[in-house]
Structures are given as C-alpha cells and as structure tokens.
MITI-476507 format. One record per residue: x negated, y negated, z of N, C-alpha, C, CB in turn; residue number from 1. Coordinates in steps of 0.05 Angstrom, whole numbers. Atoms other than C-alpha are relative to their C-alpha. Glycine has a CB too. Layout:
REM residues N
n.X X&n.Y Y&n.Z Z&ca.X X&ca.Y Y&ca.Z Z&c.X X&c.Y Y&c.Z Z&cb.X X&cb.Y Y&cb.Z Z&seq NUM
...
***
This chain:
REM residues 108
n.X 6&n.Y -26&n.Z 9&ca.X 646&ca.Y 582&ca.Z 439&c.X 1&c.Y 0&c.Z -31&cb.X 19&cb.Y 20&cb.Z 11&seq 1
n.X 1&n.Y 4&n.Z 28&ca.X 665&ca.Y 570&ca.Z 366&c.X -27&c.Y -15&c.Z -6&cb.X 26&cb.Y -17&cb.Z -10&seq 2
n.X 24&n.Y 22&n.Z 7&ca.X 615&ca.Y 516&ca.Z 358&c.X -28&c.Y 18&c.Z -2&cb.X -3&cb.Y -27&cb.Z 27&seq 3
n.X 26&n.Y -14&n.Z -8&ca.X 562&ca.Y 565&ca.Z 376&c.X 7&c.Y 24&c.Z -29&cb.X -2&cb.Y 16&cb.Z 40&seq 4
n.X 1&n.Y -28&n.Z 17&ca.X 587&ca.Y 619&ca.Z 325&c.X -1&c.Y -15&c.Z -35&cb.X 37&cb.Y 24&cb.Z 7&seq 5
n.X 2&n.Y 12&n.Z 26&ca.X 582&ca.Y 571&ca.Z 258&c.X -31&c.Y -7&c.Z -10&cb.X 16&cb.Y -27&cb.Z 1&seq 6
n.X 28&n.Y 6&n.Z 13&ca.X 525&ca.Y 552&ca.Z 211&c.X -8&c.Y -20&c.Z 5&cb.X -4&cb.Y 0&cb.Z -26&seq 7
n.X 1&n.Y 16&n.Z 2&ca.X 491&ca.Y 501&ca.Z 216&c.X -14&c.Y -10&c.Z -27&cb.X -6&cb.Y -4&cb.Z 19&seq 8
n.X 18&n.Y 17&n.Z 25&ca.X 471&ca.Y 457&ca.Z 149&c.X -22&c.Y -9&c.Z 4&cb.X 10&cb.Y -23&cb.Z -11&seq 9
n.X 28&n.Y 13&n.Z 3&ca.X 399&ca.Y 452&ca.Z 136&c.X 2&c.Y -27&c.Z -16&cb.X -21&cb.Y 21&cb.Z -17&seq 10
n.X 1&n.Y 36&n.Z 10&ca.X 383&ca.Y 377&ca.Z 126&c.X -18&c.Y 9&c.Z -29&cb.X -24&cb.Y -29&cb.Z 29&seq 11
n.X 7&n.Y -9&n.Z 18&ca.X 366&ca.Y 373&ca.Z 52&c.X -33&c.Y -17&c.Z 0&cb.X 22&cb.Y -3&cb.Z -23&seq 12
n.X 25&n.Y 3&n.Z -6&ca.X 291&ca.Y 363&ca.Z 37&c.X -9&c.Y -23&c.Z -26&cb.X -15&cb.Y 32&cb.Z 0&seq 13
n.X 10&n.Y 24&n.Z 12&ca.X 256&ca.Y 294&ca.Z 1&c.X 19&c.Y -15&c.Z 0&cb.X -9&cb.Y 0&cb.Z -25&seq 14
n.X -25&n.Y 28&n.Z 5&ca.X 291&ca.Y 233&ca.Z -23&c.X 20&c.Y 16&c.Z -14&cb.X -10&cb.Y -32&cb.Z -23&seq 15
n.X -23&n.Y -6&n.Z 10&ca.X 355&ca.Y 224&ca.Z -38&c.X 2&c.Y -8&c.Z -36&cb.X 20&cb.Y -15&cb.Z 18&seq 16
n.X 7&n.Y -4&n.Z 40&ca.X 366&ca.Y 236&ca.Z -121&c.X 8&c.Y -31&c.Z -7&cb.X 27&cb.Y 29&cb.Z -25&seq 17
n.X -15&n.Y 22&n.Z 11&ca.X 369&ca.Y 166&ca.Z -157&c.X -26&c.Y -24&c.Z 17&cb.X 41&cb.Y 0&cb.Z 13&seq 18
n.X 15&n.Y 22&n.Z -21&ca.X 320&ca.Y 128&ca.Z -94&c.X -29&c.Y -3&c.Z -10&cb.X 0&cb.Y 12&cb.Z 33&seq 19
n.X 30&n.Y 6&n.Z 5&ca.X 253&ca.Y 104&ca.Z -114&c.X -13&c.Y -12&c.Z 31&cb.X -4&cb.Y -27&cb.Z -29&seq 20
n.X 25&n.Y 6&n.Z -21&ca.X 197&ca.Y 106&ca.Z -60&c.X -18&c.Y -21&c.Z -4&cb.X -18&cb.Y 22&cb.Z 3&seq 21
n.X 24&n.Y 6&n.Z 6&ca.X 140&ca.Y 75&ca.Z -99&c.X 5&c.Y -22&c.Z -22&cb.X -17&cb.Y 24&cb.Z -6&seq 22
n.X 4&n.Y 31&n.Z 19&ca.X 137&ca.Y 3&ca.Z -138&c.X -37&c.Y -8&c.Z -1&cb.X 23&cb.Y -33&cb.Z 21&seq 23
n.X 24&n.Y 8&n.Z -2&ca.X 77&ca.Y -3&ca.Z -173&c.X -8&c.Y -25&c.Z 5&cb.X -9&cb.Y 6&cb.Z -17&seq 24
n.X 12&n.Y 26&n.Z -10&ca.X 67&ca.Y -75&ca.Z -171&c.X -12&c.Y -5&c.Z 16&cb.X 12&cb.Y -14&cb.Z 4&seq 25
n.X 16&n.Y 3&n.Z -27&ca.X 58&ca.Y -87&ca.Z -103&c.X -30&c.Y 12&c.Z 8&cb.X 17&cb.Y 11&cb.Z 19&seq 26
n.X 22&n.Y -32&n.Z -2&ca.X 10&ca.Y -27&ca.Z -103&c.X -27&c.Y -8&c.Z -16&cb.X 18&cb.Y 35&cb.Z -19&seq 27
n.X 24&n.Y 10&n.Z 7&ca.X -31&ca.Y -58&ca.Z -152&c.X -13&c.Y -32&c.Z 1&cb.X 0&cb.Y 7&cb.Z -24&seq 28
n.X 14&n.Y 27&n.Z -10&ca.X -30&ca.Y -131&ca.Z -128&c.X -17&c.Y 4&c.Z 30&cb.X 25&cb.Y -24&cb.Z 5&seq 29
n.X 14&n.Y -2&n.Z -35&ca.X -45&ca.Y -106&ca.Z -56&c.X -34&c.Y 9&c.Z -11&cb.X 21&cb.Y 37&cb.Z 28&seq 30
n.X 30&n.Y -8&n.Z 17&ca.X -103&ca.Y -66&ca.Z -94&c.X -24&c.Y -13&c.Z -11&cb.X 4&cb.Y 9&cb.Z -20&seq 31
n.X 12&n.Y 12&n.Z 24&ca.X -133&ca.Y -116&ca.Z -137&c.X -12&c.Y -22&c.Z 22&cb.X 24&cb.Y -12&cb.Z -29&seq 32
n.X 12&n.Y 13&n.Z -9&ca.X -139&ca.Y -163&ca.Z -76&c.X -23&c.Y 5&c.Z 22&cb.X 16&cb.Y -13&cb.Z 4&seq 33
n.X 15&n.Y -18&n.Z -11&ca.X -173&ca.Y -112&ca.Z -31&c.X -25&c.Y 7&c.Z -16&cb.X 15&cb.Y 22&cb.Z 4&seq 34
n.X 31&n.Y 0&n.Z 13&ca.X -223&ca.Y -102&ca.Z -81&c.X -11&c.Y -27&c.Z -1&cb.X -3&cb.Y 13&cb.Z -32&seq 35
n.X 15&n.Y 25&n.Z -6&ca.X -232&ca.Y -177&ca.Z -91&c.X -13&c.Y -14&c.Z 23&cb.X 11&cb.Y -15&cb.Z -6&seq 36
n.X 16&n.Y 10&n.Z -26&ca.X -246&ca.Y -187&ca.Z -20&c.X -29&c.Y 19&c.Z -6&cb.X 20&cb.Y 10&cb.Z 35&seq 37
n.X 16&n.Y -35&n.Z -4&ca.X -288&ca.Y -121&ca.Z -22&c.X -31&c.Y -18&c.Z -15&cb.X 20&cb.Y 40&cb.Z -28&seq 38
n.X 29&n.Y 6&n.Z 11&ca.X -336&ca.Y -150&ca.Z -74&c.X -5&c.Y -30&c.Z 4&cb.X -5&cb.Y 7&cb.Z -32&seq 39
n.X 23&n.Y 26&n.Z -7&ca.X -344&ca.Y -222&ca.Z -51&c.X -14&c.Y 0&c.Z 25&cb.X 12&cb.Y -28&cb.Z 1&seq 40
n.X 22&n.Y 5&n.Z -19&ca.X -373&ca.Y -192&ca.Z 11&c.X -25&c.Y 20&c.Z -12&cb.X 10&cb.Y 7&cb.Z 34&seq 41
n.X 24&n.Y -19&n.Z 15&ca.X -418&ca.Y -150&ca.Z -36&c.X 10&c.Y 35&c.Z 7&cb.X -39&cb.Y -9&cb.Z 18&seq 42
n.X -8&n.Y -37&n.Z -16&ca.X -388&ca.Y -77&ca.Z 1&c.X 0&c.Y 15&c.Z -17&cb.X 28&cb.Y 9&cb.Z 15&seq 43
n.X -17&n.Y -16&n.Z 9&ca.X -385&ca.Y -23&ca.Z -43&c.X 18&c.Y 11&c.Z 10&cb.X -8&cb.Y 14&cb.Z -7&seq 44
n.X -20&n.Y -16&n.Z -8&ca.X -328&ca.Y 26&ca.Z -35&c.X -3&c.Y 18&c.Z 30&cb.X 2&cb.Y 18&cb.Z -23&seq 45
n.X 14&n.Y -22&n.Z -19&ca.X -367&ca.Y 73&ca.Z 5&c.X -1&c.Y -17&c.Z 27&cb.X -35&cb.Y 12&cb.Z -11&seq 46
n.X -1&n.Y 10&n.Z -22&ca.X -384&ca.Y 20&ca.Z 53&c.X 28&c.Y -9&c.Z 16&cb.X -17&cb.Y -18&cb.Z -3&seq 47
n.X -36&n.Y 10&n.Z -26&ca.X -305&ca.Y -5&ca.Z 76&c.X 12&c.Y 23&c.Z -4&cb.X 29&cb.Y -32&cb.Z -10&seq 48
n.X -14&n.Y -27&n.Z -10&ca.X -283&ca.Y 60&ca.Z 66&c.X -14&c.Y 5&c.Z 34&cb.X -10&cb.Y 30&cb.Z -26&seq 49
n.X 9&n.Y -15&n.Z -13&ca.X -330&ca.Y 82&ca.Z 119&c.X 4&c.Y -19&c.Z 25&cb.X -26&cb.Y 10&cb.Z -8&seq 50
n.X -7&n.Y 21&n.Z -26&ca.X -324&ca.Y 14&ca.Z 163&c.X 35&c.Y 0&c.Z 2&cb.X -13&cb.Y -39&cb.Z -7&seq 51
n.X -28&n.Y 5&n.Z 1&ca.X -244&ca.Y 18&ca.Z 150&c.X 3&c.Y 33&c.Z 9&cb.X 15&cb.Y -13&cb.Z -33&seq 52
n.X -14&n.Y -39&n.Z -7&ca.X -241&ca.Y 103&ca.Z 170&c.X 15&c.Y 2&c.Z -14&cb.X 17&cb.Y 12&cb.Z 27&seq 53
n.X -13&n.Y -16&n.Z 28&ca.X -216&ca.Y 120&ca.Z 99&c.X -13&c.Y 20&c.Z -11&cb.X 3&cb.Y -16&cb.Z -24&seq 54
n.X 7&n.Y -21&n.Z 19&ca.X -228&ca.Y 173&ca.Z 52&c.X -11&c.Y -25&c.Z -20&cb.X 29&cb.Y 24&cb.Z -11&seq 55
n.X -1&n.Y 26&n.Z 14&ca.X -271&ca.Y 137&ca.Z 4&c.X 20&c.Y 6&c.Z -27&cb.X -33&cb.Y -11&cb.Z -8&seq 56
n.X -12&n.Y -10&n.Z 26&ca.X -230&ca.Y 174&ca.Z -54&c.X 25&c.Y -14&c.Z 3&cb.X 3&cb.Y 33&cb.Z -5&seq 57
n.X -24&n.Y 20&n.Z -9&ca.X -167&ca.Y 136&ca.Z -14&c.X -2&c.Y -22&c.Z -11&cb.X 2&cb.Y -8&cb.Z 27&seq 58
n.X 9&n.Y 36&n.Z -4&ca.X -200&ca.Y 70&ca.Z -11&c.X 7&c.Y -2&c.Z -32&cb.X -42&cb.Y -11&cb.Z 11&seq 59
n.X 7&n.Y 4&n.Z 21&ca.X -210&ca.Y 81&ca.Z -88&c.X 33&c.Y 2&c.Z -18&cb.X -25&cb.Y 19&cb.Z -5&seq 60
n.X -19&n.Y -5&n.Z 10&ca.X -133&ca.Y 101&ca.Z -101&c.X 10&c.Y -33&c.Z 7&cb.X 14&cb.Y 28&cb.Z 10&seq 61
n.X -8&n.Y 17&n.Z -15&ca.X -118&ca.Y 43&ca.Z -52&c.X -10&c.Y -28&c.Z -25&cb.X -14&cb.Y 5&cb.Z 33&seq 62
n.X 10&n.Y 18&n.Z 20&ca.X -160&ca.Y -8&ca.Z -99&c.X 20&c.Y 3&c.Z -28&cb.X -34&cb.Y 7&cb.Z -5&seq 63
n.X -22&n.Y -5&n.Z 22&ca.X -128&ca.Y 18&ca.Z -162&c.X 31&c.Y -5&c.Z -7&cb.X 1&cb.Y 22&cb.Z -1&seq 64
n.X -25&n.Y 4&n.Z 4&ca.X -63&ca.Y 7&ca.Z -149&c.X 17&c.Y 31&c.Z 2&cb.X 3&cb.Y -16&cb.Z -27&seq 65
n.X -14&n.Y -25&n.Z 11&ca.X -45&ca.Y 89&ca.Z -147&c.X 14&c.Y 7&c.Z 37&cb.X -29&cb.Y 29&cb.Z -20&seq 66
n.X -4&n.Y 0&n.Z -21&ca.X -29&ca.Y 84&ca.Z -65&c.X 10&c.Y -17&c.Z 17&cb.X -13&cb.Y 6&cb.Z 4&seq 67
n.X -1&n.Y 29&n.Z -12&ca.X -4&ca.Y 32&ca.Z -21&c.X 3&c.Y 10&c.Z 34&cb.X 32&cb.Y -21&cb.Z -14&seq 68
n.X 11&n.Y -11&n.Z -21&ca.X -30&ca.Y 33&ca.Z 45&c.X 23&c.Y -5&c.Z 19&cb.X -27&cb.Y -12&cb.Z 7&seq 69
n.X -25&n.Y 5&n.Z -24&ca.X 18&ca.Y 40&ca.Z 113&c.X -24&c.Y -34&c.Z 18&cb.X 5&cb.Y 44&cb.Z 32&seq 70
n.X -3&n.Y 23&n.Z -4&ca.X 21&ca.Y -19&ca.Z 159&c.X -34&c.Y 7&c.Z 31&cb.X 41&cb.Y -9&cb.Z 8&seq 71
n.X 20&n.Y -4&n.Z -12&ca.X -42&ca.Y 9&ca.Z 209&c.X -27&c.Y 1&c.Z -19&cb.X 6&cb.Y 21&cb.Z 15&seq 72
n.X 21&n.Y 0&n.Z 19&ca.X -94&ca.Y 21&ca.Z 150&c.X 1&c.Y -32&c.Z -14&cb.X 5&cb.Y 27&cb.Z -23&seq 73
n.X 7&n.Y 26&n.Z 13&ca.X -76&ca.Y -47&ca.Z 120&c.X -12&c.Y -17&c.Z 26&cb.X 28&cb.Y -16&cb.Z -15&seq 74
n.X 13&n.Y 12&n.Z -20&ca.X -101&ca.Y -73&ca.Z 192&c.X -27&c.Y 6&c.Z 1&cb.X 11&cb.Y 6&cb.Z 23&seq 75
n.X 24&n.Y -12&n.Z -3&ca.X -155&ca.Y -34&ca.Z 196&c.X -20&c.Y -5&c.Z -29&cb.X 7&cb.Y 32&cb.Z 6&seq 76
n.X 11&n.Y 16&n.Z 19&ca.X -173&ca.Y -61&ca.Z 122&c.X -17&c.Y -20&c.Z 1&cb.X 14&cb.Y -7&cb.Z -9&seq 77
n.X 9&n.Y 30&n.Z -10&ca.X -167&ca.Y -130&ca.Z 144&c.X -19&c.Y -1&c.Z 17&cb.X 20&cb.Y -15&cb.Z 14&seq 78
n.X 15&n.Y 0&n.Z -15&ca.X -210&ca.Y -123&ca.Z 194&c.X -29&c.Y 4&c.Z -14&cb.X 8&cb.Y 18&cb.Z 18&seq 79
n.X 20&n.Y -11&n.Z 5&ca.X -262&ca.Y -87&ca.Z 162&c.X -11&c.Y -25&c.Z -30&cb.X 7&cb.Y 36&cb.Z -6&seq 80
n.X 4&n.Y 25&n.Z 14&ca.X -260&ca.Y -144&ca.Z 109&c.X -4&c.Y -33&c.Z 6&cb.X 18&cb.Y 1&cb.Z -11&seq 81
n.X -7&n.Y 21&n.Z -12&ca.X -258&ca.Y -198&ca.Z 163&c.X 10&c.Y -20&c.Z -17&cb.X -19&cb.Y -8&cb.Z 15&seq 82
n.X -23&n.Y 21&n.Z 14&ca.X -191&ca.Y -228&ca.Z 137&c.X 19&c.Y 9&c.Z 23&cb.X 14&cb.Y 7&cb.Z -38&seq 83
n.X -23&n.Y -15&n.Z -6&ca.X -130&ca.Y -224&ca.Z 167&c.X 12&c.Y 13&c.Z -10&cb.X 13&cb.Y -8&cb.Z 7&seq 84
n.X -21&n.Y -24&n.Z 11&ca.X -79&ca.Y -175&ca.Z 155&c.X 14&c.Y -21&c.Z -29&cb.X 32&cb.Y 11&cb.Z 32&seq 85
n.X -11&n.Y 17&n.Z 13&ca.X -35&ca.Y -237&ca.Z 131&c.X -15&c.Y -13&c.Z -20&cb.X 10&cb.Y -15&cb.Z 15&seq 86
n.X 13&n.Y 11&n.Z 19&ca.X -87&ca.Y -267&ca.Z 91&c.X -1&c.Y 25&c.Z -29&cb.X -30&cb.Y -9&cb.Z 16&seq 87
n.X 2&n.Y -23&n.Z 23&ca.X -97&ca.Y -198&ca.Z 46&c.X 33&c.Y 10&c.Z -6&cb.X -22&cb.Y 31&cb.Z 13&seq 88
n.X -35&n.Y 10&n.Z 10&ca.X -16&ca.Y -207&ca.Z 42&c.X 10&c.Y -13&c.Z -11&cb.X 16&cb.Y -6&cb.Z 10&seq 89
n.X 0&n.Y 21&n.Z 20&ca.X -10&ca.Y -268&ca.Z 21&c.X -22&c.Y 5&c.Z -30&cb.X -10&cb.Y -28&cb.Z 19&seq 90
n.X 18&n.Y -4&n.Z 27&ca.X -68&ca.Y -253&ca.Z -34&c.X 7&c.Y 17&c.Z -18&cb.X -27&cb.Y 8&cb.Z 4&seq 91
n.X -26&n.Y -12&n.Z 17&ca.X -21&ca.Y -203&ca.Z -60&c.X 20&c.Y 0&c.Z -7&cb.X 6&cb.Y 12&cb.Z 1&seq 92
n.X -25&n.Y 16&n.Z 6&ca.X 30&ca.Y -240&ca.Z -61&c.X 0&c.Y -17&c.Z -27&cb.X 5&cb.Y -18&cb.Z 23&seq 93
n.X 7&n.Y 22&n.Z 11&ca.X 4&ca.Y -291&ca.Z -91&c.X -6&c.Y 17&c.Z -41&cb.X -33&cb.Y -15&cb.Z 22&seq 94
n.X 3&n.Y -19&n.Z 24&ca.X -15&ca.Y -232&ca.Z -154&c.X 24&c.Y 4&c.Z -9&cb.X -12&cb.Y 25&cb.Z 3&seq 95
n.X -14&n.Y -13&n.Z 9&ca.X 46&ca.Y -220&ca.Z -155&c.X 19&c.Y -24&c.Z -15&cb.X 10&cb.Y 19&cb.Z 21&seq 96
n.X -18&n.Y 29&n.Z 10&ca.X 79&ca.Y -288&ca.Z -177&c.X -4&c.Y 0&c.Z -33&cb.X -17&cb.Y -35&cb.Z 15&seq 97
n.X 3&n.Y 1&n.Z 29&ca.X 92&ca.Y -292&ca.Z -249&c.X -9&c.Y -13&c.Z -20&cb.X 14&cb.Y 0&cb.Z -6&seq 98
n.X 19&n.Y 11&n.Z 12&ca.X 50&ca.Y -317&ca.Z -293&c.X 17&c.Y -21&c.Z -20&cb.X -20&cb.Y 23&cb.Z -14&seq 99
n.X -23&n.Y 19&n.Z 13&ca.X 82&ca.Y -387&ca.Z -329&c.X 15&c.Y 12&c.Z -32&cb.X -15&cb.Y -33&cb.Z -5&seq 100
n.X -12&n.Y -13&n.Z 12&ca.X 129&ca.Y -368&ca.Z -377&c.X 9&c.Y 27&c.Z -4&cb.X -7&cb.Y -5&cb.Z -10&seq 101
n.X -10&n.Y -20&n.Z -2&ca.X 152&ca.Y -304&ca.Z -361&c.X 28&c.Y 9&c.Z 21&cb.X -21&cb.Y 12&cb.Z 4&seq 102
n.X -17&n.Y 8&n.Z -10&ca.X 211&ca.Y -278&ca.Z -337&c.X 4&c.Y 29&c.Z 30&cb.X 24&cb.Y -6&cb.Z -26&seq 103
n.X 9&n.Y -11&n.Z -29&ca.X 183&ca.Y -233&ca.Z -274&c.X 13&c.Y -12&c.Z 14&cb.X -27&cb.Y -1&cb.Z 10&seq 104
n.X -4&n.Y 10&n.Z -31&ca.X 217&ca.Y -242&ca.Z -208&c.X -8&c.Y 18&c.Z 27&cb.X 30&cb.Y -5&cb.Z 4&seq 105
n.X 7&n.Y -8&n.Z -20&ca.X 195&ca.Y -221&ca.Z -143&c.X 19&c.Y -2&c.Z 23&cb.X -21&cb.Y -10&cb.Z 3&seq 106
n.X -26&n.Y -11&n.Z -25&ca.X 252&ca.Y -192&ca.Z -83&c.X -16&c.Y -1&c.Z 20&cb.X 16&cb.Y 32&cb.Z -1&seq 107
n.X -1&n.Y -13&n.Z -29&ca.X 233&ca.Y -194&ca.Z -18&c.X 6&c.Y 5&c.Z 18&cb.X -7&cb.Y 1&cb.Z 9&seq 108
***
C-alpha cells in the first residue's frame, strides 16, 4: 500500500553528462571507404543510396564522415557495393592506422 502512494522518479532524458556518443574518426574512415568503393564501381550517390534504401542526403552524411551507420545499413551497404560487410571494415580500419611517424593510436 505504501509503495503505491510514492512518486516515482522519471528516468532522466539523453546521455549521461561527461559521455561521448560520437568519434569522428571512425565516422570518417568508415566514410571515405564507402565512397571509394562507391566510385570504383562508377555509382553515383543517388544510385547506392537507392540500391542500399537510404536517404540519398544520408548516404551523403554517411560518405562525409558526419554519421556513422548502425550495424543493418552497413550490411545493406555492403551488399549494395558487392563487398562484404567485413571487407568495408577492414578498409576503415585500415584508414584509420596512423600514418608513419605519428603518434595516433587506435582502441578497440
């Protein structure tokens, strides 16, 4: 009966203060290799947006580095790029390795 007569705390709303969501890096190596696939099969934007079911204004954040795609759209990428998933992973990976002499590291 008590239990029923108290407040309950609304769960507080976004991240927690201090937590970062978004690392560009990744965002623009994943990007950079998505377009390089993109144009050695000649595709514009318009076209793997439309074979990948994106927004092409997505596709175009997604290229840029300003978005980083969830783990069903990067399939649906790959595909539409005939690569694998893992292959357009590794190729961002691979962007992301530090260029000699520098003192970049990469966590994963």
């Amino acid at each position: 009966m008590l239990w029923s007569m108290q407040k309950h705390a609304k769960p507080a709303t976004g991240r927690p203060r201090g937590s970062k969501t978004f690392d560009p890096a990744p965002a623009f190596a994943f990007g950079a290799a998505v377009r390089s696939m993109r144009l050695e099969l000649g595709l514009s934007q318009e076209e793997l947006a439309a074979t990948a079911a994106v927004e092409r204004s997505h596709m175009g954040k997604i290229e840029r580095g300003e978005h980083i795609p969830n783990f069903v759209l990067i399939l649906r990428l790959a595909k539409a790029l005939r690569v694998t998933p893992g292959h357009l992973v590794d190729m961002a990976v691979e962007r992301l390795k530090p260029a000699e002499g520098t003192a970049r590291t990469l966590i994963l």
